[in-house]
N, C-alpha and C positions, 0 to 999 in steps of 0.2 A: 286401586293400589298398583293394577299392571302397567294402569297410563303414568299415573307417576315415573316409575321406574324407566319405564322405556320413556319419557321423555329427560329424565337423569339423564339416561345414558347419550340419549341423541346429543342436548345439550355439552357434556364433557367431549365428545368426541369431535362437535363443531368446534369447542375451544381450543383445545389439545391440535385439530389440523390449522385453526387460522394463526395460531402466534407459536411458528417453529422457531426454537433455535438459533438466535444470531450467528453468522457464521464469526469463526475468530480472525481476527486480524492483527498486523503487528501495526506498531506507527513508524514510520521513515522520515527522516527529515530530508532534504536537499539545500544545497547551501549554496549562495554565493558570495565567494569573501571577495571579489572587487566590488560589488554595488552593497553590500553589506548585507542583504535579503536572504530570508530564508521563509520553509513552507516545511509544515510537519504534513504527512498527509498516510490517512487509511490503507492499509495494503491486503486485502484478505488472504487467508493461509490456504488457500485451494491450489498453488499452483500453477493455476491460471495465468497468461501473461496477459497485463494491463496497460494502456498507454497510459505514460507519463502527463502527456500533453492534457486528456484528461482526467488525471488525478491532480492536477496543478492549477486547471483554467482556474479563472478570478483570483489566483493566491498572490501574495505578493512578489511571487517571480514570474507571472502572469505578465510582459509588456509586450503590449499589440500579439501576442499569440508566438511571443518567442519567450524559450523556458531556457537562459541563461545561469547554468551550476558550475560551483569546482567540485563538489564532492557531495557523500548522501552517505548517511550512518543510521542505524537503526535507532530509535529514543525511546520507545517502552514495548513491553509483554515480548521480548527476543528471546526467552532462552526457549536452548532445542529449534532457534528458527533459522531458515538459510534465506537471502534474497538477492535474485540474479536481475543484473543491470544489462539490457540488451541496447549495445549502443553503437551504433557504426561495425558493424562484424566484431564485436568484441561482446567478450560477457564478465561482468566487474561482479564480483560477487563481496557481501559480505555476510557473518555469520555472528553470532554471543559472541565468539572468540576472536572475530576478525569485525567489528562492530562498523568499522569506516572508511571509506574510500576514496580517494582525491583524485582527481582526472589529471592526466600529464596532459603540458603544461599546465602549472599550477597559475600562474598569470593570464592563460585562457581559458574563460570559462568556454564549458560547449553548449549547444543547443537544445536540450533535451527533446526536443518536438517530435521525432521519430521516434524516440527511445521509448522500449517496452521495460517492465519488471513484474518477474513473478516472486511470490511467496511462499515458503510450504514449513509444515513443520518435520524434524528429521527422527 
């Protein structure tokens, strides 16, 4: 009866450490309205800053390893979320309330290949 138990418990305790918790993430789109393209892509809410370049590879704004955008707006699970676009010394933020954001010149799209973005929730 003791081995039982004590292998209950080994058992739940193996389960419970191997399948944690997905972390949360919001979805972001980026857009490009001269070639028409766009890419929704994962952003996890840790805060953490991500490269664009690979949250984007293979997407369809994926050409030869250049990530041409005008803009990037958040597209689901945003409320209470902030997400910061680190891009040329600049930081484009949007938020639930401020959901999207278009890169000046709106005619040129930019490169996103450097650009970081982080997530978090507020």
């Amino acid at each position: 009866m003791q081995s039982i138990i004590a292998l209950t418990v080994a058992f739940l305790a193996a389960a419970v450490s191997a399948n944690p918790y997905p972390a949360a993430t919001t979805t972001v789109q980026f857009t490009n309205d001269a070639s028409g393209r766009s890419a929704n892509v994962p952003v996890a809410l840790d805060g953490a800053k991500n490269s664009v370049a690979t949250l984007l590879d293979n997407s369809p704004l994926d050409v030869d390893y250049t990530f041409l955008a005008t803009s990037f707006f958040l597209q689901s699970n945003f409320q209470g979320v902030e997400c910061d676009l680190y891009i040329d010394n600049y930081v484009v933020t949007i938020t639930e309330q401020h959901t999207f954001a278009g890169f000046a010149p709106v005619a040129a799209p930019k490169d996103l290949v450097n650009a970081q973005i982080a997530c978090f929730k507020y």
